[in-house]
C-alpha positions as CSV (number, residue, x, y, z in Angstrom):
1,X,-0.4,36.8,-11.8
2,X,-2.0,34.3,-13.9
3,X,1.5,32.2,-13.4
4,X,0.6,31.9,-10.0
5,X,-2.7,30.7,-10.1
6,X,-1.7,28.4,-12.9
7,X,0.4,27.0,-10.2
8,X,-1.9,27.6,-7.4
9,X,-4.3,25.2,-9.3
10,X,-2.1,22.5,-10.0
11,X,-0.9,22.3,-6.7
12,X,-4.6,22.2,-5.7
13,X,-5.5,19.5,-8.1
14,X,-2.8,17.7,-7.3
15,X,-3.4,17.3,-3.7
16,X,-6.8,16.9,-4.1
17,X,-6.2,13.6,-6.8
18,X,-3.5,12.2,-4.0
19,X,-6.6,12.5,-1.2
20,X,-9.3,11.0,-3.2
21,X,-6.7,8.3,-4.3
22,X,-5.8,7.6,-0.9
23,X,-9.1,7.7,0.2
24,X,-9.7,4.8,-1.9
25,X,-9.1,2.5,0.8
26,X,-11.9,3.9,2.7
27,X,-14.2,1.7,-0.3
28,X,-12.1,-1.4,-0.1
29,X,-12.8,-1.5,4.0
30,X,-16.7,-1.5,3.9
31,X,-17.4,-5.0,3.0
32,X,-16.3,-5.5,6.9
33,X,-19.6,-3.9,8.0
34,X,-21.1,-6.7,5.9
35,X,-19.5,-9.6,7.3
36,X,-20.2,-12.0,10.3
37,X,-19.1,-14.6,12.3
38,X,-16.1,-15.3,9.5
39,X,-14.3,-18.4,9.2
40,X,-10.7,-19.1,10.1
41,X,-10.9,-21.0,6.6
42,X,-12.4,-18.0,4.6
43,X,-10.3,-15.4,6.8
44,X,-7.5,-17.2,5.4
45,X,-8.6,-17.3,1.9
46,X,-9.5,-13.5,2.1
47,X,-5.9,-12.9,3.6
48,X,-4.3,-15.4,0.6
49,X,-6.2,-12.3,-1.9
50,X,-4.9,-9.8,0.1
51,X,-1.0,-11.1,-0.3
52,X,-1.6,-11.8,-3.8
53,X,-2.9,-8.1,-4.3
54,X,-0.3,-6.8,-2.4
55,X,2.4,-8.8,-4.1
56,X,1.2,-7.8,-7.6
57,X,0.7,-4.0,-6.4
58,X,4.6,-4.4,-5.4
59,X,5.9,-5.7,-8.3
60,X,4.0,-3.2,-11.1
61,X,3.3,-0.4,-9.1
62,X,6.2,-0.3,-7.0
63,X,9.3,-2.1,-8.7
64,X,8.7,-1.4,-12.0
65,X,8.2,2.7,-11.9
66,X,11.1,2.6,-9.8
67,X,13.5,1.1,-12.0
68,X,11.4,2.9,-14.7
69,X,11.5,6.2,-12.7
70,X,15.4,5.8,-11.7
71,X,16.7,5.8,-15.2
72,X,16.3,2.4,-16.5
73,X,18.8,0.0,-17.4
74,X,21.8,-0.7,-14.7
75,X,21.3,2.6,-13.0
76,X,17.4,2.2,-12.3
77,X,18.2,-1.8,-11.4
78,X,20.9,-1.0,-8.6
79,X,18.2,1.9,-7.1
80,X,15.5,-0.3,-6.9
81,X,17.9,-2.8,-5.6
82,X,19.2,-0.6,-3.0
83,X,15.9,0.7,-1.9
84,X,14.5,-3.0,-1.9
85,X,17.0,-4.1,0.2
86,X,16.8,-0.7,2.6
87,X,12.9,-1.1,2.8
88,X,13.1,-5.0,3.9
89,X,15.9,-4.5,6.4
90,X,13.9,-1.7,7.8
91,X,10.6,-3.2,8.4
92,X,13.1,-6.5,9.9
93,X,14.6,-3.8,12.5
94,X,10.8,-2.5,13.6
95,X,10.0,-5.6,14.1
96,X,12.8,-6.7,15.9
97,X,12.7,-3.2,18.3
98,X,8.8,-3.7,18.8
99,X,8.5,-7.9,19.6
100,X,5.6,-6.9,22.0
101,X,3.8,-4.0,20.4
102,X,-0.2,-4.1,21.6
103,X,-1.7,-1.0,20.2
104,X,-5.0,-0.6,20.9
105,X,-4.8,-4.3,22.6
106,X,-7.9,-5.2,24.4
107,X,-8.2,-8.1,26.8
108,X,-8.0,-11.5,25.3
109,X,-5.8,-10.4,22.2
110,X,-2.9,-12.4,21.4
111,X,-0.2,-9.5,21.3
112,X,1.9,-11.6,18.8
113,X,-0.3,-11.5,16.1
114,X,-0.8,-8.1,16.8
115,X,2.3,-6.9,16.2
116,X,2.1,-9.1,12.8
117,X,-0.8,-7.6,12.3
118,X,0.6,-3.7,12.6
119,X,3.6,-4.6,11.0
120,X,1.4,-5.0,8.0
121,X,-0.3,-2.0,8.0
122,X,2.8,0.0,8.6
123,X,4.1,-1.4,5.6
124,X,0.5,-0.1,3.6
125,X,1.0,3.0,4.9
126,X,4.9,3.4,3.7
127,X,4.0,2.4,-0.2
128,X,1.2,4.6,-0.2
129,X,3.5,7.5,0.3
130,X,5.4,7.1,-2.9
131,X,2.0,6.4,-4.5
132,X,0.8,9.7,-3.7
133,X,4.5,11.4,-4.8
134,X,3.9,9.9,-8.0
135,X,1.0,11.3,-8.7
136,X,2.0,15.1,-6.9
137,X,5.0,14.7,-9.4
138,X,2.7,13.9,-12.4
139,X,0.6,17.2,-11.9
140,X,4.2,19.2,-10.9
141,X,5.5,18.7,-14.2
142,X,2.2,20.7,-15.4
143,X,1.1,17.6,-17.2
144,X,-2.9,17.2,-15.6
145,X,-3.8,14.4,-17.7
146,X,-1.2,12.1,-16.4
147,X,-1.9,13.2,-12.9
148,X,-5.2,12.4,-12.9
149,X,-4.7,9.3,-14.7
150,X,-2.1,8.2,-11.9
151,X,-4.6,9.1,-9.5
152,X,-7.8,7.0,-11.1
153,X,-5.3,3.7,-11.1
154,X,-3.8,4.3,-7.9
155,X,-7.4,5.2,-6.7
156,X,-9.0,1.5,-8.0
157,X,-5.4,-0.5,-6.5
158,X,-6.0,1.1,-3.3
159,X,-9.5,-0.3,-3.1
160,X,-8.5,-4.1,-2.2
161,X,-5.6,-2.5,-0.1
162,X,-8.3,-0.9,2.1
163,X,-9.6,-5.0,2.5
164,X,-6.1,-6.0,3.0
165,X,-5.6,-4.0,6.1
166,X,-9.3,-4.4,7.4
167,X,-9.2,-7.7,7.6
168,X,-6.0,-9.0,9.6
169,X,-7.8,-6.2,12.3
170,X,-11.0,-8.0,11.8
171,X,-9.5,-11.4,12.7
172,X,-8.0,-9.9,16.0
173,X,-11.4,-9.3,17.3
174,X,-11.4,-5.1,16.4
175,X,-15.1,-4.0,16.1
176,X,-15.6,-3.1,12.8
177,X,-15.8,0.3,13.6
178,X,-11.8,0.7,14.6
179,X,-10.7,-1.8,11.4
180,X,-12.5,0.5,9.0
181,X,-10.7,3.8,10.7
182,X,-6.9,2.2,10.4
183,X,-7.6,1.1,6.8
184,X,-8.7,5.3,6.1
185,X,-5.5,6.4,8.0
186,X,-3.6,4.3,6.1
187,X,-4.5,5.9,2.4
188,X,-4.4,9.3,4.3
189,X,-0.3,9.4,3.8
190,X,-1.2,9.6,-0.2
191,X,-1.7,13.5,0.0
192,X,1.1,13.9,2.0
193,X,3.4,12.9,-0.4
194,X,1.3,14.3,-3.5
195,X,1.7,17.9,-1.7
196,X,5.3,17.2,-1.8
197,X,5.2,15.6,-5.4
198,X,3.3,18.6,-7.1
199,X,4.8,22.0,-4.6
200,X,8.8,20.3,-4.7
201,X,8.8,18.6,-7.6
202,X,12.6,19.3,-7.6
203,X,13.1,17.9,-4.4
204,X,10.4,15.3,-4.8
205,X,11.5,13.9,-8.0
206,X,15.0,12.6,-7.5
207,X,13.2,11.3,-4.7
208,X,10.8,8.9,-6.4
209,X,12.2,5.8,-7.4
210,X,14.0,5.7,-4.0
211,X,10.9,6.1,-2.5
212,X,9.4,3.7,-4.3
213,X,11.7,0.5,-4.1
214,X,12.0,1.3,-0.5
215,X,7.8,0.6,-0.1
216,X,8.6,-2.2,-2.2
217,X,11.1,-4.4,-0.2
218,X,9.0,-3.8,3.1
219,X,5.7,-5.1,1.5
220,X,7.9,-8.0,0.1
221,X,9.0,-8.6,3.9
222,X,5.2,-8.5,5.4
223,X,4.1,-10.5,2.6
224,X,6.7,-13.2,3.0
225,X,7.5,-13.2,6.6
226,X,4.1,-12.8,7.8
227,X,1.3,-13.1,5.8
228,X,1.7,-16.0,4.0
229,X,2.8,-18.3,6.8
230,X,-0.3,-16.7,8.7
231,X,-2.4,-18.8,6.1
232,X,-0.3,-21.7,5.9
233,X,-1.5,-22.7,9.3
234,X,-4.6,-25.6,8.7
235,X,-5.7,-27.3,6.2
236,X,-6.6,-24.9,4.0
237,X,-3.3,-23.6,3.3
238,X,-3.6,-24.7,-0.3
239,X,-6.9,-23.0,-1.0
240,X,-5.3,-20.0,0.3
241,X,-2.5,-20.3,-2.1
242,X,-5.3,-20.8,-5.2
243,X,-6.7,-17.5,-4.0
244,X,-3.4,-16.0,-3.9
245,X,-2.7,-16.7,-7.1
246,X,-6.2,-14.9,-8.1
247,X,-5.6,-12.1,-6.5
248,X,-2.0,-11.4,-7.8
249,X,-3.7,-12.1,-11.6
250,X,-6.5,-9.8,-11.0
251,X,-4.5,-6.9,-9.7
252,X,-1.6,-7.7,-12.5
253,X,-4.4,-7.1,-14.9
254,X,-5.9,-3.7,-13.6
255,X,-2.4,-2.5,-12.9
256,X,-1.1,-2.9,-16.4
257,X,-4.6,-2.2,-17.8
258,X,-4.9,1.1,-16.0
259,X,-1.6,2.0,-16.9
């Protein structure tokens, strides 16, 4: 009997660190509710942040654990490999099947940037699965102190992710209301796959650097196919590039500091 509360706890814990990880993003959106009448110039310097986060949260928190995760050497190299490639070809078909997506398109919005613009936030939402698995799979193996540690870093990345998504909504003319509720559903998938990590751990495990590599190539495919040349677009294309490279430094540093 105590087993199972032992266990009952754990998964509890672990579900609960994957929520308030995921939730995260929910702190990153609320600078929107602080900001008017933006720039195109600033937009686009706010969006050059957002790639640089994103393409620093892909390489260390993605790439990394899952070559780390898969076994290391040749054998974690070619999974992350294969899921890079899967996850990139993926997000190329979605986009390919959906040319003309509007969701939640209102009169006067320019449906093509719309679908760039939901392309990107799919591809949030995908790596923030694995995120959460990682940190289900952390508690599963009963150790709590790395699970909670996973949760706090994954926790302070997912605060300029919640920004990253915001924004791009933002530009398309969303009220601010409706760009802060996509950037919350986004980190919402995080408990979803820390329930899985921490009650099959079995299952989940194996599962992980697959998952992981997979989130990585299509983030590497939004980031590259649409939101840089999004801010290459005017004359402030360079700026946007200086700001890039801030961003990717920054989150580098937390990442690695944060562990």
């Amino acid at each position: 009997m105590p087993g199972f509360f032992v266990e009952s706890n754990v998964v509890v814990l672990g579900l609960l660190a994957s929520l308030a990880a995921g939730l995260a993003t929910s702190v990153g959106a609320i600078p929107i509710f602080f900001t008017k009448n933006i720039s195109k110039k600033l937009m686009n310097c706010l969006l050059g942040f957002a790639a640089g986060v994103m393409l620093a949260a892909t390489s260390f928190s993605l790439i990394i654990p899952a070559i780390s995760s898969g076994g290391g050497g040749i054998k974690g190299a070619t999974i992350a490999l294969g899921g890079i490639l899967i996850g990139g070809f993926f997000l190329d078909f979605v986009d390919k099947m959906f040319p003309d997506t509007n969701l939640m398109a209102g009169p006067g919005k320019n449906h093509d940037n719309l679908r760039r613009v939901w392309l990107f936030v799919l591809a949030i939402t995908i790596h923030n699965f694995p995120e959460g698995l990682a940190v289900g799979v952390g508690f599963g193996d009963g150790n709590i102190a790395k699970g909670l540690s996973l949760a706090i870093a994954i926790g302070l990345q997912n605060i300029p992710e919640g920004l990253a998504v915001a924004l791009p909504l933002l530009r398309e003319n969303y009220t601010k209301l409706q760009a802060y509720g996509v950037a919350v559903c986004t980190g919402l998938v995080e408990p979803i796959g820390g329930l899985l990590g921490v009650g099959l751990i079995q299952v989940a495990k194996p599962l992980l650097p697959w998952t992981l590599a997979f989130a990585a190539g299509a983030m590497l495919f939004v980031i590259a196919y649409e939101i840089i040349p999004e801010t290459q677009k005017d004359s402030s294309s360079k700026k946007a590039i200086h700001v890039l490279l801030l961003g990717f430094v920054i989150m580098m540093f937390l990442d690695n500091v944060l562990g």
